[in-house]
N, C-alpha and C positions, 0 to 999 in steps of 0.2 A: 243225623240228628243235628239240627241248627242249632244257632248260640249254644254250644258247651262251653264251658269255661272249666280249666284242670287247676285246681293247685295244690303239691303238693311238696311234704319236706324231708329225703331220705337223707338216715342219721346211718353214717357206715362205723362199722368197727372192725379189727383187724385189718386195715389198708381199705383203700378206695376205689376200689376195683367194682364191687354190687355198686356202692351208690352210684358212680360214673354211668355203668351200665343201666340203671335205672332213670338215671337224668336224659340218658340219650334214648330212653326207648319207651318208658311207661306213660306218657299223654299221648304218644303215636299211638301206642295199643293199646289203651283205653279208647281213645277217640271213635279210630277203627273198628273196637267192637260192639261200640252203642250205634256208628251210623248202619251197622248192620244188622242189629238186630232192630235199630227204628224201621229200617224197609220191612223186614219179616215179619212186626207186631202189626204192619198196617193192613197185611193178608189176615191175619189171625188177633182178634183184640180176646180171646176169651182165655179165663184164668181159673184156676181152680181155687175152691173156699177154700180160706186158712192156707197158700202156699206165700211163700214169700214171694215179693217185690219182682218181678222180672227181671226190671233195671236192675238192682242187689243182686240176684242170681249171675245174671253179663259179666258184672263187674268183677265179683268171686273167681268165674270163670278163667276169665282172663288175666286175672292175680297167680293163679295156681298155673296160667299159661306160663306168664312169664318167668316166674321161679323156674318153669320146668327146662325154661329155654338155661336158664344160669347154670342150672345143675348139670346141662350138657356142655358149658366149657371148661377150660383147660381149669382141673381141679386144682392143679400150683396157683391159682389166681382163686379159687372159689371154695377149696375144703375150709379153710379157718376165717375166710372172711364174709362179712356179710354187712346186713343194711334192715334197720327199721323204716316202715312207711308210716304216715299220716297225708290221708288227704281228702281234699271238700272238691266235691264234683257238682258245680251249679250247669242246670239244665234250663233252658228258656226263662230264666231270673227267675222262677218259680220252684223247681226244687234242689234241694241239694243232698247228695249223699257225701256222708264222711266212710272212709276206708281206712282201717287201720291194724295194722300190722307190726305187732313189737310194743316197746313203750313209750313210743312220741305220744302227744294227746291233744283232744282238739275238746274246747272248753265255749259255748256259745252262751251271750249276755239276753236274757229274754228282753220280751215289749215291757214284762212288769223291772228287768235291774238284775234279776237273780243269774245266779251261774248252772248251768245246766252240764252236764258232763256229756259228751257226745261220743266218746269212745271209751274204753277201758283199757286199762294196763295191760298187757300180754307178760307176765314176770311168775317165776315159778316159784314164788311165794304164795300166788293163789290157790285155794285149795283144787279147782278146775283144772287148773292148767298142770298142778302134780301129779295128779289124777292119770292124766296122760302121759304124761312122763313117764310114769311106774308100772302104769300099766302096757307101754312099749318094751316095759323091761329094763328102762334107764334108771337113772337117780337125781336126788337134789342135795347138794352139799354148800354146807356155808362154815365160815368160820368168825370166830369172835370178830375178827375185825375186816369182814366181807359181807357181800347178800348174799343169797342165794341164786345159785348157777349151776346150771341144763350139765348133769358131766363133772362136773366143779368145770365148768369152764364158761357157760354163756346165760350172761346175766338179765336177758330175756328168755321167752320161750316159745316166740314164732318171729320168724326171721326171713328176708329174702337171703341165700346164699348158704354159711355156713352148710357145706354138702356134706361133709364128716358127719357133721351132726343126723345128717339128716337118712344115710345112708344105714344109720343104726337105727331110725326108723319115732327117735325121742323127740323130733322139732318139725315144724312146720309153718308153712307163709300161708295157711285159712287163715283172712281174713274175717275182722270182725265190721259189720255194715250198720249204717243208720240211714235210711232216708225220709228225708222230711218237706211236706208239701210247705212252703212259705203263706201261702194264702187261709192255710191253717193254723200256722205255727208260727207264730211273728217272733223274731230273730232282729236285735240292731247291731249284732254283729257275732263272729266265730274268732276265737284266739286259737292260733295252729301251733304246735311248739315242741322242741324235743325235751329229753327228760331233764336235758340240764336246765330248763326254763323250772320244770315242774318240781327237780328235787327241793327249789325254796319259796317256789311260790304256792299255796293250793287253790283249789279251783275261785274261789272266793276272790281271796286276796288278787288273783289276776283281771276277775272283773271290776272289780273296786277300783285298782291301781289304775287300767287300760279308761276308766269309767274318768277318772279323773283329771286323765292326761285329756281327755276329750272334750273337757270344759274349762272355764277359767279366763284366768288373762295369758294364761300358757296354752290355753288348748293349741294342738299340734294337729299334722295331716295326719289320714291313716299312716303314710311311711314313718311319721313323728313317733307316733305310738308304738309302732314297732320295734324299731330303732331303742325308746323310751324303757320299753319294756325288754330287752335284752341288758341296757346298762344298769337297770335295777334289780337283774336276777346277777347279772358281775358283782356289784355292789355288794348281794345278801351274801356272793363268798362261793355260787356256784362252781365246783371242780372240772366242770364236762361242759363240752362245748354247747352254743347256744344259737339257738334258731327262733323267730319268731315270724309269721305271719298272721295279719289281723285283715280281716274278710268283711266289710260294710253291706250290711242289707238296708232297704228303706224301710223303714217301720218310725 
């Protein structure tokens, strides 16, 4: 598959062991599994009504590959640690899929200004995601002055790594997919960001802000904006670390 472009932003916790191992390895294996399956679809273009996305199917695939690879090493480095994903995979500037896994989140400004949500939280406050949980047999426990956490111990509820967790059968790296054709769906741009962006800004408020940085007698580059928008999730008093990446489409 020509012109791909990866980008993406693993949030580790418990030590830095997944995220490392996913910095070094998950645009090789994604890349890899789309230029293989672009030969394969060019033998075969037929798709059955109502299945999902092929490209999304790939992608899935090889989400749950590479977890599978983590959960085969040395458990000292992988039972209690782990790693959220977010990521925007643009294909020939025309489309892009967001991937996400955990509660990083990826927030796109339409043609019309508005904030559009492009992934969902993976947090075991959802009613979905307990669902699962309870029904593996696990639990969800919180107290007055925590959230709720997979175990009482992990405060998402799809994770790469965390293999404890996962060995009891409660937690999972299924990701959740969007893909979206550009030529349909005009986009001026994707905010990428971990939760500690998210715990003070909401989907809104980050288009506004990123909206404003963009104009002006300040307007700043995309790195500006990013940058911009990191120092004013510190500012609002964020606790957790902070990541931003801001994604330009033409529109």
């Amino acid at each position: 598959m020509e012109n791909l472009s990866i980008f993406a932003i693993f949030d580790g916790h418990g030590g830095q062991f997944v995220s490392d191992y996913l910095e070094a390895n998950f645009a090789k294996s994604i890349r890899e599994r789309l230029q293989k399956f672009a030969s394969k679809r060019r033998l075969s273009i037929w798709q059955a009504p109502g299945a999902k996305d092929p490209v999304e199917e790939a992608i899935i695939t090889e989400v749950l590959k590479i977890d599978d690879a983590i959960s085969g090493l040395d458990p000292q480095f992988t039972s209690m640690c782990g790693s959220t994903l977010i990521s925007a995979i643009v294909e020939e500037k025309r489309y892009v899929t967001v991937v996400s896994v955990g509660d990083s989140r990826a927030v796109a400004c339409t043609a019309e200004g508005k904030a559009w949500a492009l992934s969902r939280d993976h947090k075991p406050i959802d009613p979905s995601e307990r669902r699962f949980i309870e029904g593996a047999g696990g639990f969800v426990s919180c107290t007055p002055e925590d959230v709720e956490r997979v175990q009482g111990i992990l405060a998402v509820s799809r994770s790469f790594g965390d293999t404890y967790l996962k060995q009891l059968g409660v937690l999972t790296a299924l990701p959740s997919t969007i893909r979206i054709d550009l030529k349909e769906k005009k986009l001026r741009y994707i905010i990428v960001a971990t939760d500690g962006f998210w715990d003070v800004f909401s989907n809104e408020e980050a288009v506004k802000q990123a909206s404003t940085y963009l104009r002006g007698s300040r307007r700043g580059t995309w790195h500006q904006v990013a940058q911009r928008l990191v120092n004013a999730a510190l500012s609002r008093g964020s606790l957790d670390n902070v990541s931003v990446l801001v994604l330009r489409f033409n529109c």
